[in-house]
C-alpha positions as CSV (number, residue, x, y, z in Angstrom):
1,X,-17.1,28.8,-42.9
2,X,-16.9,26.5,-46.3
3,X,-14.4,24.0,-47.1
4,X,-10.9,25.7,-49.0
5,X,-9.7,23.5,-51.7
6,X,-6.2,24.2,-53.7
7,X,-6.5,23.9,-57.3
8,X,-3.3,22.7,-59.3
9,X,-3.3,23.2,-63.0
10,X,-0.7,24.9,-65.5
11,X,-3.9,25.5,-68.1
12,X,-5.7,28.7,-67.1
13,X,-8.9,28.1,-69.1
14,X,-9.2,24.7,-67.0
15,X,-8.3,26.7,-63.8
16,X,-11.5,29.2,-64.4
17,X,-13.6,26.8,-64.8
18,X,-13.0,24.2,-61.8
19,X,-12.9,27.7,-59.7
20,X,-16.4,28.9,-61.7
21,X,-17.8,25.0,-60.6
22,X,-16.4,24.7,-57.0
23,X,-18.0,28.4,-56.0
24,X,-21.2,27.4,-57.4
25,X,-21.2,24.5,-54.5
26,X,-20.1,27.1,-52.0
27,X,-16.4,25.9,-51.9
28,X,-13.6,28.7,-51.3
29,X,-10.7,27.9,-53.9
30,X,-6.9,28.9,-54.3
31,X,-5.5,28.5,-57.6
32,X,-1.7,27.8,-58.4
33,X,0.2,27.2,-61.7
34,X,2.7,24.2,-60.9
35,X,3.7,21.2,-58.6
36,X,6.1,23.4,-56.9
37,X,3.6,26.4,-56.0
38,X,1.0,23.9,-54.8
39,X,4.0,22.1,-52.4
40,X,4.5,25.5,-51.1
41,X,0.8,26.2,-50.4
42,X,0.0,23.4,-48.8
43,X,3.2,23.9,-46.7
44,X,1.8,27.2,-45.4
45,X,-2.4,26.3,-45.5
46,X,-4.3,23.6,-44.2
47,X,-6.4,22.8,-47.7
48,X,-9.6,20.1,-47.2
49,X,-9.0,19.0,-50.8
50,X,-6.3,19.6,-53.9
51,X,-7.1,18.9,-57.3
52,X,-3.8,18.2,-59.1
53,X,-3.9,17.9,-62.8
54,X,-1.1,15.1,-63.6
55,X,0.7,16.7,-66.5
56,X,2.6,20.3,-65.5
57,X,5.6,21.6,-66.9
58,X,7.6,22.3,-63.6
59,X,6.8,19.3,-61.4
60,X,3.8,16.9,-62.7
61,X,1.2,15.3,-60.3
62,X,3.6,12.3,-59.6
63,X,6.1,14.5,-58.5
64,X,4.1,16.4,-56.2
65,X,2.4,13.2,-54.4
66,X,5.7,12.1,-54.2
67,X,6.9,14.8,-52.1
68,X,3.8,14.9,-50.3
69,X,4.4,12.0,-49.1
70,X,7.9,12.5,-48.0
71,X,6.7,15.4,-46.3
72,X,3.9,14.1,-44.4
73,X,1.4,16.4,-45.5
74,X,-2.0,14.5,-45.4
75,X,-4.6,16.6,-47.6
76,X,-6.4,14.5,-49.9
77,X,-5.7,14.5,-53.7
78,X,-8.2,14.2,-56.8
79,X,-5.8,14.0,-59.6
80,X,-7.3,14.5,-63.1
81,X,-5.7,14.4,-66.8
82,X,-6.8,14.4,-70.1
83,X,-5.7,10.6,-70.9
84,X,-7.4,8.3,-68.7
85,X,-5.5,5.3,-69.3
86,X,-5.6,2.3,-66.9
87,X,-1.9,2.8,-65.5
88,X,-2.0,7.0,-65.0
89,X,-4.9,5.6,-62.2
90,X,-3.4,3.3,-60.8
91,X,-0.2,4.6,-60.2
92,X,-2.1,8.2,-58.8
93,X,-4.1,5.6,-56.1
94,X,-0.6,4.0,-55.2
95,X,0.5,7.5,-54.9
96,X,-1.7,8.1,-52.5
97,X,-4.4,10.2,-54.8
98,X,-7.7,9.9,-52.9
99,X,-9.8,9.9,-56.8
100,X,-8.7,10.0,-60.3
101,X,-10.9,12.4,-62.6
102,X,-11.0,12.9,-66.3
103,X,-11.1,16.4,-68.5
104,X,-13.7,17.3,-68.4
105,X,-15.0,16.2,-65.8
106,X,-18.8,17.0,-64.7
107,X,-19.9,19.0,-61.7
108,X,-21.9,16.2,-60.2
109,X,-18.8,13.8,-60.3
110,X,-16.8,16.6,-59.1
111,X,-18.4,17.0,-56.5
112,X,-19.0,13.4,-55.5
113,X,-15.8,13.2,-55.4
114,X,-14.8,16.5,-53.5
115,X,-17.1,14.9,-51.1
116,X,-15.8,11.5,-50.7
117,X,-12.6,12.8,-50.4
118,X,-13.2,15.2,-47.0
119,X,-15.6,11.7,-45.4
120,X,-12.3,9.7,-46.0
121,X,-9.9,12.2,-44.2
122,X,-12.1,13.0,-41.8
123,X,-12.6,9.5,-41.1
124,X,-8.8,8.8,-41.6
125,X,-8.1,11.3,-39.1
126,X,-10.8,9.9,-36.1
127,X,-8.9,6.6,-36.5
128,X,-5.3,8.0,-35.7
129,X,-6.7,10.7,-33.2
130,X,-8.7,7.4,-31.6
131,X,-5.0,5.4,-32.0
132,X,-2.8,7.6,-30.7
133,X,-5.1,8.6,-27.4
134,X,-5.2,5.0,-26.9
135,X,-1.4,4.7,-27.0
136,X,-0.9,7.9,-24.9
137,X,0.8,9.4,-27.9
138,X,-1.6,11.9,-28.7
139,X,0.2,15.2,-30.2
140,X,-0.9,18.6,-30.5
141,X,-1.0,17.8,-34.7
142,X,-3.8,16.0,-34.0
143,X,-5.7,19.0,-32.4
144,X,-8.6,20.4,-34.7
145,X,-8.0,23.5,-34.9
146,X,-7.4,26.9,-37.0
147,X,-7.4,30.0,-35.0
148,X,-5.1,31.9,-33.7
149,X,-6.2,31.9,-29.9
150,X,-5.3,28.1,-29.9
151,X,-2.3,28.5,-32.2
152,X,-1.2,30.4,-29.1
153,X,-2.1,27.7,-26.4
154,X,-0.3,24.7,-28.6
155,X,2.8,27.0,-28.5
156,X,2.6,27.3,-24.7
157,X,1.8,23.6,-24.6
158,X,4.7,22.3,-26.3
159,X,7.6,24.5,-24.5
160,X,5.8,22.6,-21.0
161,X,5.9,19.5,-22.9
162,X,10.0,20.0,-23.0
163,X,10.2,20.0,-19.4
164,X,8.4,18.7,-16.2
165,X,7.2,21.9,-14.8
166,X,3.3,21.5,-13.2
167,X,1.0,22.7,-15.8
168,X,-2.5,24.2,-14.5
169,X,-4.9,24.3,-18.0
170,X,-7.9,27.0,-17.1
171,X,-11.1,27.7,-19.1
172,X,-14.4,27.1,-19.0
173,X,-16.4,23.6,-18.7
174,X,-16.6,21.3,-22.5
175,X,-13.4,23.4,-23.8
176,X,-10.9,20.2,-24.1
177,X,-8.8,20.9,-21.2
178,X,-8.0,16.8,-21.1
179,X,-7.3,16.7,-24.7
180,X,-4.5,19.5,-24.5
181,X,-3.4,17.7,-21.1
182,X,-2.8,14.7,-23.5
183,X,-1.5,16.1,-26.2
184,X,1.3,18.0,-23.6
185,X,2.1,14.5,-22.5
186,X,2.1,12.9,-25.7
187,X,5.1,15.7,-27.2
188,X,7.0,14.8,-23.9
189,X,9.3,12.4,-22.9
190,X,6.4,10.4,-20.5
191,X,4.8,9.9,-24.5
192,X,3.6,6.5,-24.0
193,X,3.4,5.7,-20.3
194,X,0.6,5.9,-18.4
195,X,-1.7,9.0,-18.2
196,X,-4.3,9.0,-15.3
197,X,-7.3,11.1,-15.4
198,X,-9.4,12.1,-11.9
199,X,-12.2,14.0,-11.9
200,X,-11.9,15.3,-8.4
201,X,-15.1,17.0,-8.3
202,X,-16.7,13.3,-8.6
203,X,-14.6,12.1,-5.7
204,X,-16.9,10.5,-2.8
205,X,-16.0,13.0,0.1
206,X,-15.3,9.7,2.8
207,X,-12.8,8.2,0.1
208,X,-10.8,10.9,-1.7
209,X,-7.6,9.9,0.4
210,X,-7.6,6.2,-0.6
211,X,-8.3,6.8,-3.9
212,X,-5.8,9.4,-4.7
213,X,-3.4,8.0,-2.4
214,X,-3.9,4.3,-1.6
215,X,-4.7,2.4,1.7
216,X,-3.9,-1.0,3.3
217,X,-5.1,-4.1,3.9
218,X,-7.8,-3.6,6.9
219,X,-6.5,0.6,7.3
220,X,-10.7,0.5,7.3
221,X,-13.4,-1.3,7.5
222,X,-14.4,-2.1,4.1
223,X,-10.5,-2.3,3.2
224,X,-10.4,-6.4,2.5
225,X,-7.2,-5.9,0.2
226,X,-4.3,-3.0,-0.5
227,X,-5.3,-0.2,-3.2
228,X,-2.7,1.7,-4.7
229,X,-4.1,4.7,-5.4
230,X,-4.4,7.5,-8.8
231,X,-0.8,8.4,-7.6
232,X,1.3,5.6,-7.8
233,X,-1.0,4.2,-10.8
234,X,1.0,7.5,-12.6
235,X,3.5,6.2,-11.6
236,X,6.5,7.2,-14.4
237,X,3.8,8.8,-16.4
238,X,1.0,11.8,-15.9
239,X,-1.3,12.4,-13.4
240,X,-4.5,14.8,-14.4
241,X,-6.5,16.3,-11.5
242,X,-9.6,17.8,-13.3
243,X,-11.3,20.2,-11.8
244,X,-8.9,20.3,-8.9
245,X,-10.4,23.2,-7.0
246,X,-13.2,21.1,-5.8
247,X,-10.6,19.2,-3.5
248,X,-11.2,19.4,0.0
249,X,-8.6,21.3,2.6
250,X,-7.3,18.1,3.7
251,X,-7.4,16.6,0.4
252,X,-5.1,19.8,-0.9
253,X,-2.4,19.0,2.2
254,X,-2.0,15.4,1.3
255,X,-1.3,17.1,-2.5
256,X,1.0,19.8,-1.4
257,X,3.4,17.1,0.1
258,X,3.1,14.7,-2.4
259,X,4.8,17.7,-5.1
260,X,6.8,19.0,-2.7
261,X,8.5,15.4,-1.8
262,X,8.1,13.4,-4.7
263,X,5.7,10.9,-2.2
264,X,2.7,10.0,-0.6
265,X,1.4,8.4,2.2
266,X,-1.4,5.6,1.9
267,X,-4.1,5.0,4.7
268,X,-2.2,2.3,7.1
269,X,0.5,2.4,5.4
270,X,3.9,2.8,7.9
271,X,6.0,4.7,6.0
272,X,5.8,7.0,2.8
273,X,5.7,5.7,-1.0
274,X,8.1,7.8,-3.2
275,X,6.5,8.5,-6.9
276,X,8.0,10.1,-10.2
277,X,4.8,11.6,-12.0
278,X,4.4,14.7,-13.9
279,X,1.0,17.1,-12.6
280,X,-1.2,18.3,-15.1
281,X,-4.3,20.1,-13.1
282,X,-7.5,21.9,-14.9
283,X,-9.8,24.0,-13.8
284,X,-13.1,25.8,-14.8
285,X,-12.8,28.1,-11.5
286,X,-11.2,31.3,-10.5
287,X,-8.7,29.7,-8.0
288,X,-7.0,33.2,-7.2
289,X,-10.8,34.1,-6.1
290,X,-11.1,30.7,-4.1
291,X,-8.0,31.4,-2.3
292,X,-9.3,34.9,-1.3
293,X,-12.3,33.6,0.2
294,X,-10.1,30.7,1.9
295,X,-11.2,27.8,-0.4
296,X,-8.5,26.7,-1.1
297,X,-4.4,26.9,-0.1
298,X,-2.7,29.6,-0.9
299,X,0.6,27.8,-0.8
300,X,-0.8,24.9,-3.2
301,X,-2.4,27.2,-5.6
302,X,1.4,28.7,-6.2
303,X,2.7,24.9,-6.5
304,X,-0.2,24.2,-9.1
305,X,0.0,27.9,-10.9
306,X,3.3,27.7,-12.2
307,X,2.5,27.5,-15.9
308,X,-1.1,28.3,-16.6
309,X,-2.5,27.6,-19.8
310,X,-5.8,29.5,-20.8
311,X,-8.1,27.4,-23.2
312,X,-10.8,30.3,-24.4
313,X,-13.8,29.3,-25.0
314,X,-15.5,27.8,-28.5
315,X,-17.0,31.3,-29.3
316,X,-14.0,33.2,-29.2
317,X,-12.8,30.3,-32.0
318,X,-15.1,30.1,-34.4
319,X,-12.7,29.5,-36.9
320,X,-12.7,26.1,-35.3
321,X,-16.4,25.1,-35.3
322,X,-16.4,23.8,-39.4
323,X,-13.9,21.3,-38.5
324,X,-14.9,20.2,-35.5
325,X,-18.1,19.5,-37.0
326,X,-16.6,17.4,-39.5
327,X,-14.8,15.7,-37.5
328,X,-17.7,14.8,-35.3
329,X,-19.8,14.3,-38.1
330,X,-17.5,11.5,-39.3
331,X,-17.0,9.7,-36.2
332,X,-20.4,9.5,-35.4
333,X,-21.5,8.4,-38.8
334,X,-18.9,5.4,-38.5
335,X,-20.3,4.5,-35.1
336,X,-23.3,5.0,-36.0
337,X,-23.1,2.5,-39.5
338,X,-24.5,5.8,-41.0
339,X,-23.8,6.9,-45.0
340,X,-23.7,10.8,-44.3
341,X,-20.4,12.4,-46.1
342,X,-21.0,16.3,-45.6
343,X,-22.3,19.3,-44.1
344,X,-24.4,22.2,-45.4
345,X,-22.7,25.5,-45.9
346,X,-25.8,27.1,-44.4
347,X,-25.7,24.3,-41.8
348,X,-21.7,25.8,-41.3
349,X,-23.0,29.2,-41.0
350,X,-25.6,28.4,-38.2
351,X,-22.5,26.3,-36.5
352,X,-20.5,29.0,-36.7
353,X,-23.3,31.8,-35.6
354,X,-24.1,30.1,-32.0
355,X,-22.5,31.1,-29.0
356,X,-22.0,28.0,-27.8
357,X,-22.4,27.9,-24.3
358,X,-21.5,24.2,-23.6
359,X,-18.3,24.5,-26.0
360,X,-17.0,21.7,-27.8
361,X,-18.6,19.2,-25.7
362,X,-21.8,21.1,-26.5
363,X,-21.0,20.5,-30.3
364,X,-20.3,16.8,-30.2
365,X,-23.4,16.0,-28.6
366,X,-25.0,18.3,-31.1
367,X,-23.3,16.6,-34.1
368,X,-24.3,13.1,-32.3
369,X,-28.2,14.0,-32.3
370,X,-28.1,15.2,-35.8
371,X,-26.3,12.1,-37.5
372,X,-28.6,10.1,-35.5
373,X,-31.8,11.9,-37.3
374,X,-30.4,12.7,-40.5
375,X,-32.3,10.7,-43.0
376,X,-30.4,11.7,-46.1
377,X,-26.5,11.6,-46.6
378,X,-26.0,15.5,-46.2
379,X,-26.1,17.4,-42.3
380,X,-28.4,20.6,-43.5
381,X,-30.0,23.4,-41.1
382,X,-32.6,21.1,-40.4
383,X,-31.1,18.8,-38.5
384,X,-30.1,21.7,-36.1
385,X,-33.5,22.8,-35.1
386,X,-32.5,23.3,-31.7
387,X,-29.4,25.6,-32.7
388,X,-31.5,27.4,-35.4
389,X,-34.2,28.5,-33.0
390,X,-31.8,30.3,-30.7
391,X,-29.5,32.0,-33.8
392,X,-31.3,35.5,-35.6
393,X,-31.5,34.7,-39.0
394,X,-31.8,31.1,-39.2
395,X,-35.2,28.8,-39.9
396,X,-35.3,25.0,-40.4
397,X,-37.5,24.2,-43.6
398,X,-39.9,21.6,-43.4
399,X,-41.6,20.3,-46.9
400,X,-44.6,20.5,-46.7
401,X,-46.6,17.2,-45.8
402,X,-49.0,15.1,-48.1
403,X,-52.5,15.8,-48.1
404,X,-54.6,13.1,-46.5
405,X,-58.5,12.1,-46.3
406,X,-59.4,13.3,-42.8
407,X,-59.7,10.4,-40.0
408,X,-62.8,10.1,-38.2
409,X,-62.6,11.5,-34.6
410,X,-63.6,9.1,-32.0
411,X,-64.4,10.7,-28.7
412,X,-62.2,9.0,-26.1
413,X,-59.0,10.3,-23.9
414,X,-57.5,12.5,-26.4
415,X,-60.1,14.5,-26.7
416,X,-60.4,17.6,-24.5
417,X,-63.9,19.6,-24.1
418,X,-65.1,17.9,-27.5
419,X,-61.7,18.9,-29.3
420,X,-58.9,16.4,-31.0
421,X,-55.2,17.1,-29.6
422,X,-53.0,18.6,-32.0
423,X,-49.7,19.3,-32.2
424,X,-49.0,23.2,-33.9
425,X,-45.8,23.2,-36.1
426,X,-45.1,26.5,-37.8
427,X,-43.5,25.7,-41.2
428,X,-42.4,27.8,-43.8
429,X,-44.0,27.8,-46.9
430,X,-41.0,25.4,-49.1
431,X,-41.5,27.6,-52.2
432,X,-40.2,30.8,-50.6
433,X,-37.3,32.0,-52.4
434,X,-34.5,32.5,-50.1
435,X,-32.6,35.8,-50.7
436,X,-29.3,34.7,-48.7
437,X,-26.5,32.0,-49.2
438,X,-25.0,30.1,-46.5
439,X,-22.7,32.4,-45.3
440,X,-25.2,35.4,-44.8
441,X,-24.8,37.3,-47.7
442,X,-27.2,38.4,-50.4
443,X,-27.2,35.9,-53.3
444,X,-26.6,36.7,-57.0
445,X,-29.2,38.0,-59.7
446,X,-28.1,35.0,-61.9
447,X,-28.4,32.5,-59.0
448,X,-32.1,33.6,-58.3
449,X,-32.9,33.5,-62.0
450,X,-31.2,30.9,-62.3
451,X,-33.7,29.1,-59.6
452,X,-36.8,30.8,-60.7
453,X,-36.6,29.3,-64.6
454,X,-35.8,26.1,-62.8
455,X,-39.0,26.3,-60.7
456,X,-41.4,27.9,-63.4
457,X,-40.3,24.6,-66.1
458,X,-41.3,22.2,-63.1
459,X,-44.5,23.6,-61.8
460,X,-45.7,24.2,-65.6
461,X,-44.4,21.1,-66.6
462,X,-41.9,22.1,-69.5
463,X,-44.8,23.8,-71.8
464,X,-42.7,26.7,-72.5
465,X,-45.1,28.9,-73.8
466,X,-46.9,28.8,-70.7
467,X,-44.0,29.1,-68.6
468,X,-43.1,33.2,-70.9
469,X,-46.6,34.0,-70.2
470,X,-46.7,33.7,-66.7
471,X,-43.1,34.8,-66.3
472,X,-43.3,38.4,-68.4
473,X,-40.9,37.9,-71.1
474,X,-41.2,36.7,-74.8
475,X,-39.9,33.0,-75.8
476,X,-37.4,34.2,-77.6
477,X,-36.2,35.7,-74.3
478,X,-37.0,32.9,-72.5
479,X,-34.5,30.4,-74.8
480,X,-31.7,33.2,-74.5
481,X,-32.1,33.3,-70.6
482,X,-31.8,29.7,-70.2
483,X,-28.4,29.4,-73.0
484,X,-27.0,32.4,-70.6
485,X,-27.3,30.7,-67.3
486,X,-26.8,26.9,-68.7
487,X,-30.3,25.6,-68.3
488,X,-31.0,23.9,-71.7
489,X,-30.9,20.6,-70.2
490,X,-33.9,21.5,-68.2
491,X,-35.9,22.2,-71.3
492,X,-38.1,19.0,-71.9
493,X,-37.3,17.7,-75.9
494,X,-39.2,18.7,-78.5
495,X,-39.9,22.2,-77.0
496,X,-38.5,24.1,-80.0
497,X,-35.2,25.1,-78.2
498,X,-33.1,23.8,-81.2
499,X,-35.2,25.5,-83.9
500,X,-34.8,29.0,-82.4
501,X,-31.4,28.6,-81.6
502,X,-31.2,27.9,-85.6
503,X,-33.3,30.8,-86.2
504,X,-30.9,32.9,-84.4
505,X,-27.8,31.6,-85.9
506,X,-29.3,32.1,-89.4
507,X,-30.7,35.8,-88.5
């Protein structure tokens, strides 16, 4: 799945032709007329980018940033006008515009831009996500997502958010069961106070009670000062038991009471501690099943079951996996002091085409290796080679390496029965054609022409005569070819391009 961007223009001719250049790069496009139809789409769509063209009849460019900004909504804005004065620029950037273009403006710079603008918001919106978890006032607009499945679970999140009821969040392991535990507590009135993670599964079996509950001075040996325990350190906040069917039986009495009574009761301590905390428990395991084959209470498992939330897993979201990426992609890049500022749409595709086992945890270490050994400024399919061997379909292209004088071969410990060691690396020969775009479907007649006239000028090195001959087709052919598809730049000067377009004119 590509990156949508909303284009904004009242000049139709000008509207064709961004659309004509932003689906050459793979981009999907929505087109509106006015200021006031591209406030409404943006209300209703979450666009990556909006070009805005400054001058409209109903509401201009100012307008609309304006009442962007009153309204919150965060998607970045290229303007672009006619005039390029000094002043329409800098009141767009104090507007909030992201870039400032002038008509016409050229694909490259377009695109530059388009891509600049999605690194900065991307960027923009690691900082506040990183901010707000910090804060414990992570929402569920801060959630990455598209698809309807989790449309569902951030509805069921925020009516438990308006209340204290226990909430028990189920799915599978890497799905961002914590995340949604934070963002509950974040749209509820505990926003703020402290949130306290366990992992119970990670608990030492011997100290599970004191460090859930707390313990004494000398309750133990070992116990050389008073430890208050996960419980009273969520204290007036949340308390999130992960993975909570690994708790022991004993373990799962001592947390039956403390919901039941509001308290707990610390190793050594004489008399109960009362406690106002708000529960939020996960789990990757069928509990129902566990309490069938007497794993765990049955009493409990109603006290923790009263509002389930079921996070599916990343494959049944795909719709998520582009942003996600991005997302990644951008915070690892900053952490990693690294200029990459986009993603392939064949790279997208082969995101979106894996199963995903491992879920969005899987991803994010995915996106981690990837920035690491990325050694351009663009994410492509092969920096997934470990993704594209497992997906039908997909194959990472190597160019080919430099021919070198051979190396003598000195007998010694790589050798084996009078043989070098070599390593054997299928690669696929970097002048196939491919046939399919990034998103799996077969490519355009005019967009392999238009790649095959590119090719056959290279490799013949702009002698154009040569490069008819071997293609076919006359030169007079030839020369129309490359005026239809917009390829007269790539004919070297003094090739005769200009005398046979005279010769045509005159004829």
């Amino acid at each position: 799945m590509t990156a949508t961007i909303l284009i904004a223009d009242d000049d139709p001719v000008q509207r064709r032709l961004l659309e004509a250049t932003l689906r050459r790069f793979g981009y999907e496009v929505s087109l509106v007329e006015g200021g006031e139809a591209a406030l409404r789409a943006l209300e209703s769509h979450d666009f990556d980018v909006m070009i805005l063209d400054l001058v409209m009849p109903d509401l201009d460019g100012m307008g609309v940033l304006e009442r962007m900004r009153d309204k919150g909504l965060e998607t970045p804005v290229i303007v672009q006008t006619a005039h390029g004065s000094i002043d329409a620029v800098i009141s767009a950037m104090r507007a909030g515009a992201a870039d400032f273009v002038v008509k016409p403006v050229g694909a490259e710079r377009l695109q530059v831009s388009i891509r600049n603008a999605m690194k900065s918001r991307a960027l923009e919106g690691e900082v506040r996500l990183l901010s707000r978890r910090a804060a414990g006032t992570l929402g569920f607009r801060d959630l990455v997502s598209r698809s309807p499945e989790m449309e569902r679970v951030i509805r069921l999140g925020e009516r438990a958010a308006a209340s204290g009821i226990p909430v028990l969040i189920e799915g599978e392991s890497g799905v961002g069961k914590e995340v949604v535990a934070r963002a509950i507590q974040g749209a509820s009135e505990r926003r703020g106070k402290a949130f306290i993670a366990v992992n119970c599964g990670a608990l030492p079996a011997n100290l599970a009670e004191s460090i859930l509950f707390g313990h004494e001075k000398g309750a133990f040996t070992g116990a050389s000062e008073r430890h208050v325990g996960k419980f009273a350190e969520a204290n007036g906040g949340t308390l999130f038991l992960d993975e909570v069917g690994e708790l022991t039986p004993d373990i799962q009495v001592k947390l039956l009471r403390a919901l039941q009574e509001g308290e707990v009761d610390p190793v050594g301590a004489k008399r109960p501690v009362k406690i106002d905390f708000r529960l939020i428990s996960a789990t990757n395991k069928n509990l129902i099943e566990l309490v069938k084959e007497g794993k765990f209470r049955e009493d409990l498992y109603y006290r923790l079951h009263v509002f389930p939330v079921m996070l599916p897993p990343l494959r049944a979201r795909r719709e998520d996996v582009p942003d996600l990426a991005r997302h990644f992609m951008a915070r690892f890049a900053a952490e990693e002091g690294r200029k990459i500022r986009s993603i392939t749409a064949e790279a997208l595709a082969l995101l979106v085409a894996y199963d995903w086992p491992g879920n969005v945890r899987q991803l994010e270490n995915t996106l981690f290796r990837a920035v690491v050994l990325a050694d351009g400024d663009e994410l492509g399919v092969a920096e997934f080679p470990q993704i594209a061997a497992l997906v039908e379909g997909f194959d990472v292209r190597i160019p080919a390496a430099p021919v070198l004088p051979p190396k003598p071969v000195h007998a010694g410990p790589a050798m084996i029965t009078g043989q070098p060691l070599r390593e054997v690396v299928t690669v696929r020969d970097p002048h196939t054609l491919p046939l399919l775009d990034g998103r799996g479907d077969v490519r355009s007649m005019e967009a392999i022409e238009t790649e095959t006239l590119k090719f056959a000028i290279r490799h013949y090195r702009g002698q154009m005569t040569e490069v008819a001959r071997k293609l076919g087709i006359g030169r007079s052919t030839l020369y129309r070819k490359l005026k239809e598809l917009g390829l007269e730049a790539s004919v070297p000067q003094g090739c005769g391009l200009e005398d046979t377009s005279a010769g045509e004119a005159a004829a």
